[in-house]
One Martini backbone bead per residue (centre of mass of N, CA, C, O) as a GRO file, in nm:
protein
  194
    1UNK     BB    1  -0.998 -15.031  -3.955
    2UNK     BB    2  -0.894 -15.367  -4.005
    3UNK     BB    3  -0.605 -15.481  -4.145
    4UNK     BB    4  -0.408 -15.610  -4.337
    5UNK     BB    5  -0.104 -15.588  -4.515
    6UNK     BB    6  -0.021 -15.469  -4.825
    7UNK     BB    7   0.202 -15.397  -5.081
    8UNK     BB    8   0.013 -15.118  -5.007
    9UNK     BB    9  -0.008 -14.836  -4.807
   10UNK     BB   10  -0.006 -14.610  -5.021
   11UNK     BB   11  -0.234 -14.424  -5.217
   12UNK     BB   12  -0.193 -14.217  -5.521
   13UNK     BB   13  -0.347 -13.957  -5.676
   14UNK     BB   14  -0.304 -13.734  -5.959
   15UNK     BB   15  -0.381 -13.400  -5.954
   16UNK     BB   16  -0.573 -13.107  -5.954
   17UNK     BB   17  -0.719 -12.864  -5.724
   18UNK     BB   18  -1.033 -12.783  -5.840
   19UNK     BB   19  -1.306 -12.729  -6.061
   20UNK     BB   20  -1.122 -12.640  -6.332
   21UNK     BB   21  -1.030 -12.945  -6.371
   22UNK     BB   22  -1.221 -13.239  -6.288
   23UNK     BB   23  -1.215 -13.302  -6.622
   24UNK     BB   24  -0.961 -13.382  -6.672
   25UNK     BB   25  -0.688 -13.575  -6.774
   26UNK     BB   26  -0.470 -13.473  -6.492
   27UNK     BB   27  -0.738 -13.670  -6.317
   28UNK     BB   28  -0.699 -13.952  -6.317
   29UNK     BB   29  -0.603 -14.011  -6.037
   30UNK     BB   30  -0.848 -13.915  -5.884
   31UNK     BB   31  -1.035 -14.132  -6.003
   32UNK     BB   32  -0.938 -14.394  -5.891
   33UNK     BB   33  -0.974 -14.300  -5.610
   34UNK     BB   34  -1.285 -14.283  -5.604
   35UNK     BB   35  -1.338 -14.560  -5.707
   36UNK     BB   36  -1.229 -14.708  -5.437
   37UNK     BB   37  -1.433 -14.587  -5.274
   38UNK     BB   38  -1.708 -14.680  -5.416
   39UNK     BB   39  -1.615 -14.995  -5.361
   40UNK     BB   40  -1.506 -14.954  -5.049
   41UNK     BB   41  -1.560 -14.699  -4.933
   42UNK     BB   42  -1.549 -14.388  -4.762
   43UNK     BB   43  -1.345 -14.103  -4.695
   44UNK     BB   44  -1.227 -13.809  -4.761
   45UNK     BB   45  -0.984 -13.571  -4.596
   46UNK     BB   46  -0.864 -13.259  -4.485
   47UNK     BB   47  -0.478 -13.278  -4.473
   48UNK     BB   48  -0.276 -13.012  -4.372
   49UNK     BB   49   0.001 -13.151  -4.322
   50UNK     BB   50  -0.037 -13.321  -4.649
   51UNK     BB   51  -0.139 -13.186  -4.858
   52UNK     BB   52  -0.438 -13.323  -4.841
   53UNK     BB   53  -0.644 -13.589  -4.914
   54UNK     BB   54  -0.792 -13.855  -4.682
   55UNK     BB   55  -0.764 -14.224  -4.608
   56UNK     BB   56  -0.955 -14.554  -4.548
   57UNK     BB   57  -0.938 -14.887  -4.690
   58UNK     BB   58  -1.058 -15.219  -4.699
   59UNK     BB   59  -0.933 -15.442  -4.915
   60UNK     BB   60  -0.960 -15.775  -4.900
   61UNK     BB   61  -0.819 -15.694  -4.608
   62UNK     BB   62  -0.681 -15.424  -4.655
   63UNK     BB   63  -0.500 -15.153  -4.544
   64UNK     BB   64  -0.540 -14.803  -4.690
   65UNK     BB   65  -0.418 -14.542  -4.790
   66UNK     BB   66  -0.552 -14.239  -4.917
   67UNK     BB   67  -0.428 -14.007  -5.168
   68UNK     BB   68  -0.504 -13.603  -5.261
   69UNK     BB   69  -0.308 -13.354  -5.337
   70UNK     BB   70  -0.339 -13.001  -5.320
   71UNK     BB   71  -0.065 -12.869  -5.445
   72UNK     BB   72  -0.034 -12.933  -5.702
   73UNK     BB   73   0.136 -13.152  -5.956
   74UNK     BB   74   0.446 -13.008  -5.941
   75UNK     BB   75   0.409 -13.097  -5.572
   76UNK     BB   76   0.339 -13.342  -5.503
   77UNK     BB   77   0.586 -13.473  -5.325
   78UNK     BB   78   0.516 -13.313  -5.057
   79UNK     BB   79   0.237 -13.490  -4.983
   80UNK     BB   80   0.388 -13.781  -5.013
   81UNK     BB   81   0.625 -13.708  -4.797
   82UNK     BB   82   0.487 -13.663  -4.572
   83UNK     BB   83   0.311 -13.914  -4.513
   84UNK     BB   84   0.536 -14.132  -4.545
   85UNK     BB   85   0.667 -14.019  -4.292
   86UNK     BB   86   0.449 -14.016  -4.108
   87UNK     BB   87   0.407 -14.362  -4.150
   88UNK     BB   88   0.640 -14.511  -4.235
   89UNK     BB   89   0.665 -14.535  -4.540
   90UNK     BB   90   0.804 -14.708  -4.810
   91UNK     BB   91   0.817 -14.646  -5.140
   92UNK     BB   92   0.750 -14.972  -5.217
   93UNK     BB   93   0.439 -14.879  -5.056
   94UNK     BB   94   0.394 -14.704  -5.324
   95UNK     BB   95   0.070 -14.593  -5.510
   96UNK     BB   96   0.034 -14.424  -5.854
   97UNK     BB   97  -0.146 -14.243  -5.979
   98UNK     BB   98  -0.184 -14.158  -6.341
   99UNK     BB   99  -0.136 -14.000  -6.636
  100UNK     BB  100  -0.104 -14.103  -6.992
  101UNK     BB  101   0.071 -14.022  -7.311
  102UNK     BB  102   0.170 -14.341  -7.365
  103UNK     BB  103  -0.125 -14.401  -7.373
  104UNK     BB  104  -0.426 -14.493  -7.473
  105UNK     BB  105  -0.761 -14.446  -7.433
  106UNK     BB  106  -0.799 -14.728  -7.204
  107UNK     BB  107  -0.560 -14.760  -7.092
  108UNK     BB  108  -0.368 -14.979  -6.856
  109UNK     BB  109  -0.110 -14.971  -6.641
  110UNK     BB  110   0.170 -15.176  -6.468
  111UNK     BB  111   0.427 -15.048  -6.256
  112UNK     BB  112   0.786 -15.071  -6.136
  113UNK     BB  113   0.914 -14.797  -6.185
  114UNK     BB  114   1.089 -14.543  -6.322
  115UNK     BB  115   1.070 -14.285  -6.488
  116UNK     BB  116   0.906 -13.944  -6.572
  117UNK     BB  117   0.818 -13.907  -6.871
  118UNK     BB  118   0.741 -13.586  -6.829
  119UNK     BB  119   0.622 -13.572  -6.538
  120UNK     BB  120   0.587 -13.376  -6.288
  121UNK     BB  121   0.469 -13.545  -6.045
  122UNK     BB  122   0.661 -13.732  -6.074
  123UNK     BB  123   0.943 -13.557  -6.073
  124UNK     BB  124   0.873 -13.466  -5.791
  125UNK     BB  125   0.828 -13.723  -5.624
  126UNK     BB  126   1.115 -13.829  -5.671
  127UNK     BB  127   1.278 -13.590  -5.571
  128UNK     BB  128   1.187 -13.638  -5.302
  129UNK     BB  129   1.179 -13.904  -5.204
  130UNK     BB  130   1.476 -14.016  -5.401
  131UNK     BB  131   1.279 -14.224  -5.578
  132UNK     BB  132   1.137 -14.444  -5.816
  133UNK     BB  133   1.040 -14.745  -5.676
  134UNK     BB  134   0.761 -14.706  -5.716
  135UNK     BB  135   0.416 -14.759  -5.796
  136UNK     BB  136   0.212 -14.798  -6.131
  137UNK     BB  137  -0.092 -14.630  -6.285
  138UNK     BB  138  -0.135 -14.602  -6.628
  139UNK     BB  139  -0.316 -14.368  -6.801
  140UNK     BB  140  -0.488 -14.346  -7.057
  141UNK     BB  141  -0.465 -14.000  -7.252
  142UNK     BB  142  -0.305 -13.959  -7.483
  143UNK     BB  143  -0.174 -13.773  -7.773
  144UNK     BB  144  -0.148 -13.489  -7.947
  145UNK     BB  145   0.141 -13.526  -8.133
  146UNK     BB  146   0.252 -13.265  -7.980
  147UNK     BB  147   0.403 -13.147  -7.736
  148UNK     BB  148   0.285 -12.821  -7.772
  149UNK     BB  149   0.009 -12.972  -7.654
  150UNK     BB  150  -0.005 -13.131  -7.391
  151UNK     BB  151  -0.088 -12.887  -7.157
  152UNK     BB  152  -0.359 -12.870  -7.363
  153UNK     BB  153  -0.459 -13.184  -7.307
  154UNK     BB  154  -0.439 -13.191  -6.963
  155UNK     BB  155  -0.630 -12.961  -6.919
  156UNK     BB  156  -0.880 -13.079  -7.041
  157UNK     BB  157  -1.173 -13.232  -7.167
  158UNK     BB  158  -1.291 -13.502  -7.282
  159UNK     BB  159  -1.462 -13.645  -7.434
  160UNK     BB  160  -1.752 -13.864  -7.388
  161UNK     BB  161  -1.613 -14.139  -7.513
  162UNK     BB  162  -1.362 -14.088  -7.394
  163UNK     BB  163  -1.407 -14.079  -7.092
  164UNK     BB  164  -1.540 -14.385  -7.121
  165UNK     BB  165  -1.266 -14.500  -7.113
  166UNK     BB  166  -1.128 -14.389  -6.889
  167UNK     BB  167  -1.347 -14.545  -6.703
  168UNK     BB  168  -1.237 -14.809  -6.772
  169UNK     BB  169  -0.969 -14.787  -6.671
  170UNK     BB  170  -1.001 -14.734  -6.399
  171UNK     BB  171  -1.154 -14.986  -6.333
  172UNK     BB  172  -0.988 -15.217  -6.395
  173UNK     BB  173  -0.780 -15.108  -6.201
  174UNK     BB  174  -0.979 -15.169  -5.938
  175UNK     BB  175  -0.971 -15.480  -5.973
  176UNK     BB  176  -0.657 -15.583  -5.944
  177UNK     BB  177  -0.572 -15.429  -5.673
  178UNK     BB  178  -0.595 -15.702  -5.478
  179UNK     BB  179  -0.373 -15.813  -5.594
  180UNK     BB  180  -0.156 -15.566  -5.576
  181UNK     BB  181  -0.161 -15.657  -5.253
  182UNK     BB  182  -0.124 -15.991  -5.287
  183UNK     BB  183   0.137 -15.992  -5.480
  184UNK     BB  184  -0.045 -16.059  -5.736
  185UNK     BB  185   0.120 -15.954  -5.993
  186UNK     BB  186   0.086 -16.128  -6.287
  187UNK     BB  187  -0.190 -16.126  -6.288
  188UNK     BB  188  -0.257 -15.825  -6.313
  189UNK     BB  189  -0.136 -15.823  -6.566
  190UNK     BB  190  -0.231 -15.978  -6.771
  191UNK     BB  191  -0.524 -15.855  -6.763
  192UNK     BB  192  -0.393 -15.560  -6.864
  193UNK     BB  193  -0.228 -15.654  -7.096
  194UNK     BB  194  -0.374 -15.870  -7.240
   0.00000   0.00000   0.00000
């Protein structure tokens, strides 16, 4: 599968693996990895050398790798840094999905670089990485309201309501992925933002 670089050359979601979680709020950036197959063929296949799933897509000629860590949330970063080490991808080519607690249900988000406002997978990933550098598809999951519901907010599953909001927020962001591929972030924004 052939394709020009665009400005992001591996793609990965977070979330944690195995039937028990398949369906909470903390796999929304697995969700995206999903729909982006679902959109653009391909499959993912496990590499144990990544501690993860993995696999590479064709967009509007684009060739992306998709990663999706096995390693659970807290150790994304091990899984992300092997794969960017063995393919020479620098941070700044890397874009992670993940569910975000500061934006409600259905909302979606896209930044370059920043803090990892207490998300683990971030947190690791940052870590790993050395740099904070890389860009975000923020999906938003609300807020439980108080932080000590944070963790079994992020590990149940939506109502059936939420989850059709989430799902049309990962749709949304599976849309303009071609532009910030084609690096018109701008574009991408408005589309998002607006």
């Amino acid at each position: 599968m052939q394709g020009q670089e665009g400005e992001f050359r591996l793609i990965v979601g977070l979330g944690n693996p195995g039937a028990k979680y398949e369906g909470t709020r903390h796999n929304a950036g697995f969700w995206f990895i999903e729909e982006l197959l679902r959109r653009h063929g391909g499959e993912l296949r496990l590499e144990k050398k990544f501690s993860g799933v993995t696999g590479r897509v064709n967009i509007d000629g684009y060739t992306c790798r998709l990663l999706e860590p096995t390693t659970f949330m807290n150790h994304s970063g091990n899984s992300i840094g092997a794969m960017a080490n063995y393919y020479n991808i620098p941070v700044q080519s890397i874009l992670v999905a993940h569910d975000e607690l500061d934006l409600p249900p259905g909302t979606v988000r896209i930044k370059r670089g920043g803090g990892h406002g207490g998300h683990k997978g971030l947190r690791h990933t940052q870590a790993t990485l050395g740099s904070a550098e890389f860009a975000r598809v923020r999906i938003g999951v609300g807020h439980p309201g108080h932080r000590d519901g944070v963790v079994s907010h992020v590990l149940s599953q939506p109502s059936k309501a939420e989850r059709r909001q989430l799902e049309v927020a990962v749709e949304e962001a599976a849309e303009v992925l071609p532009w910030l591929l084609a690096g018109d972030w701008d574009r991408a924004c408005r589309q998002l933002h607006g």
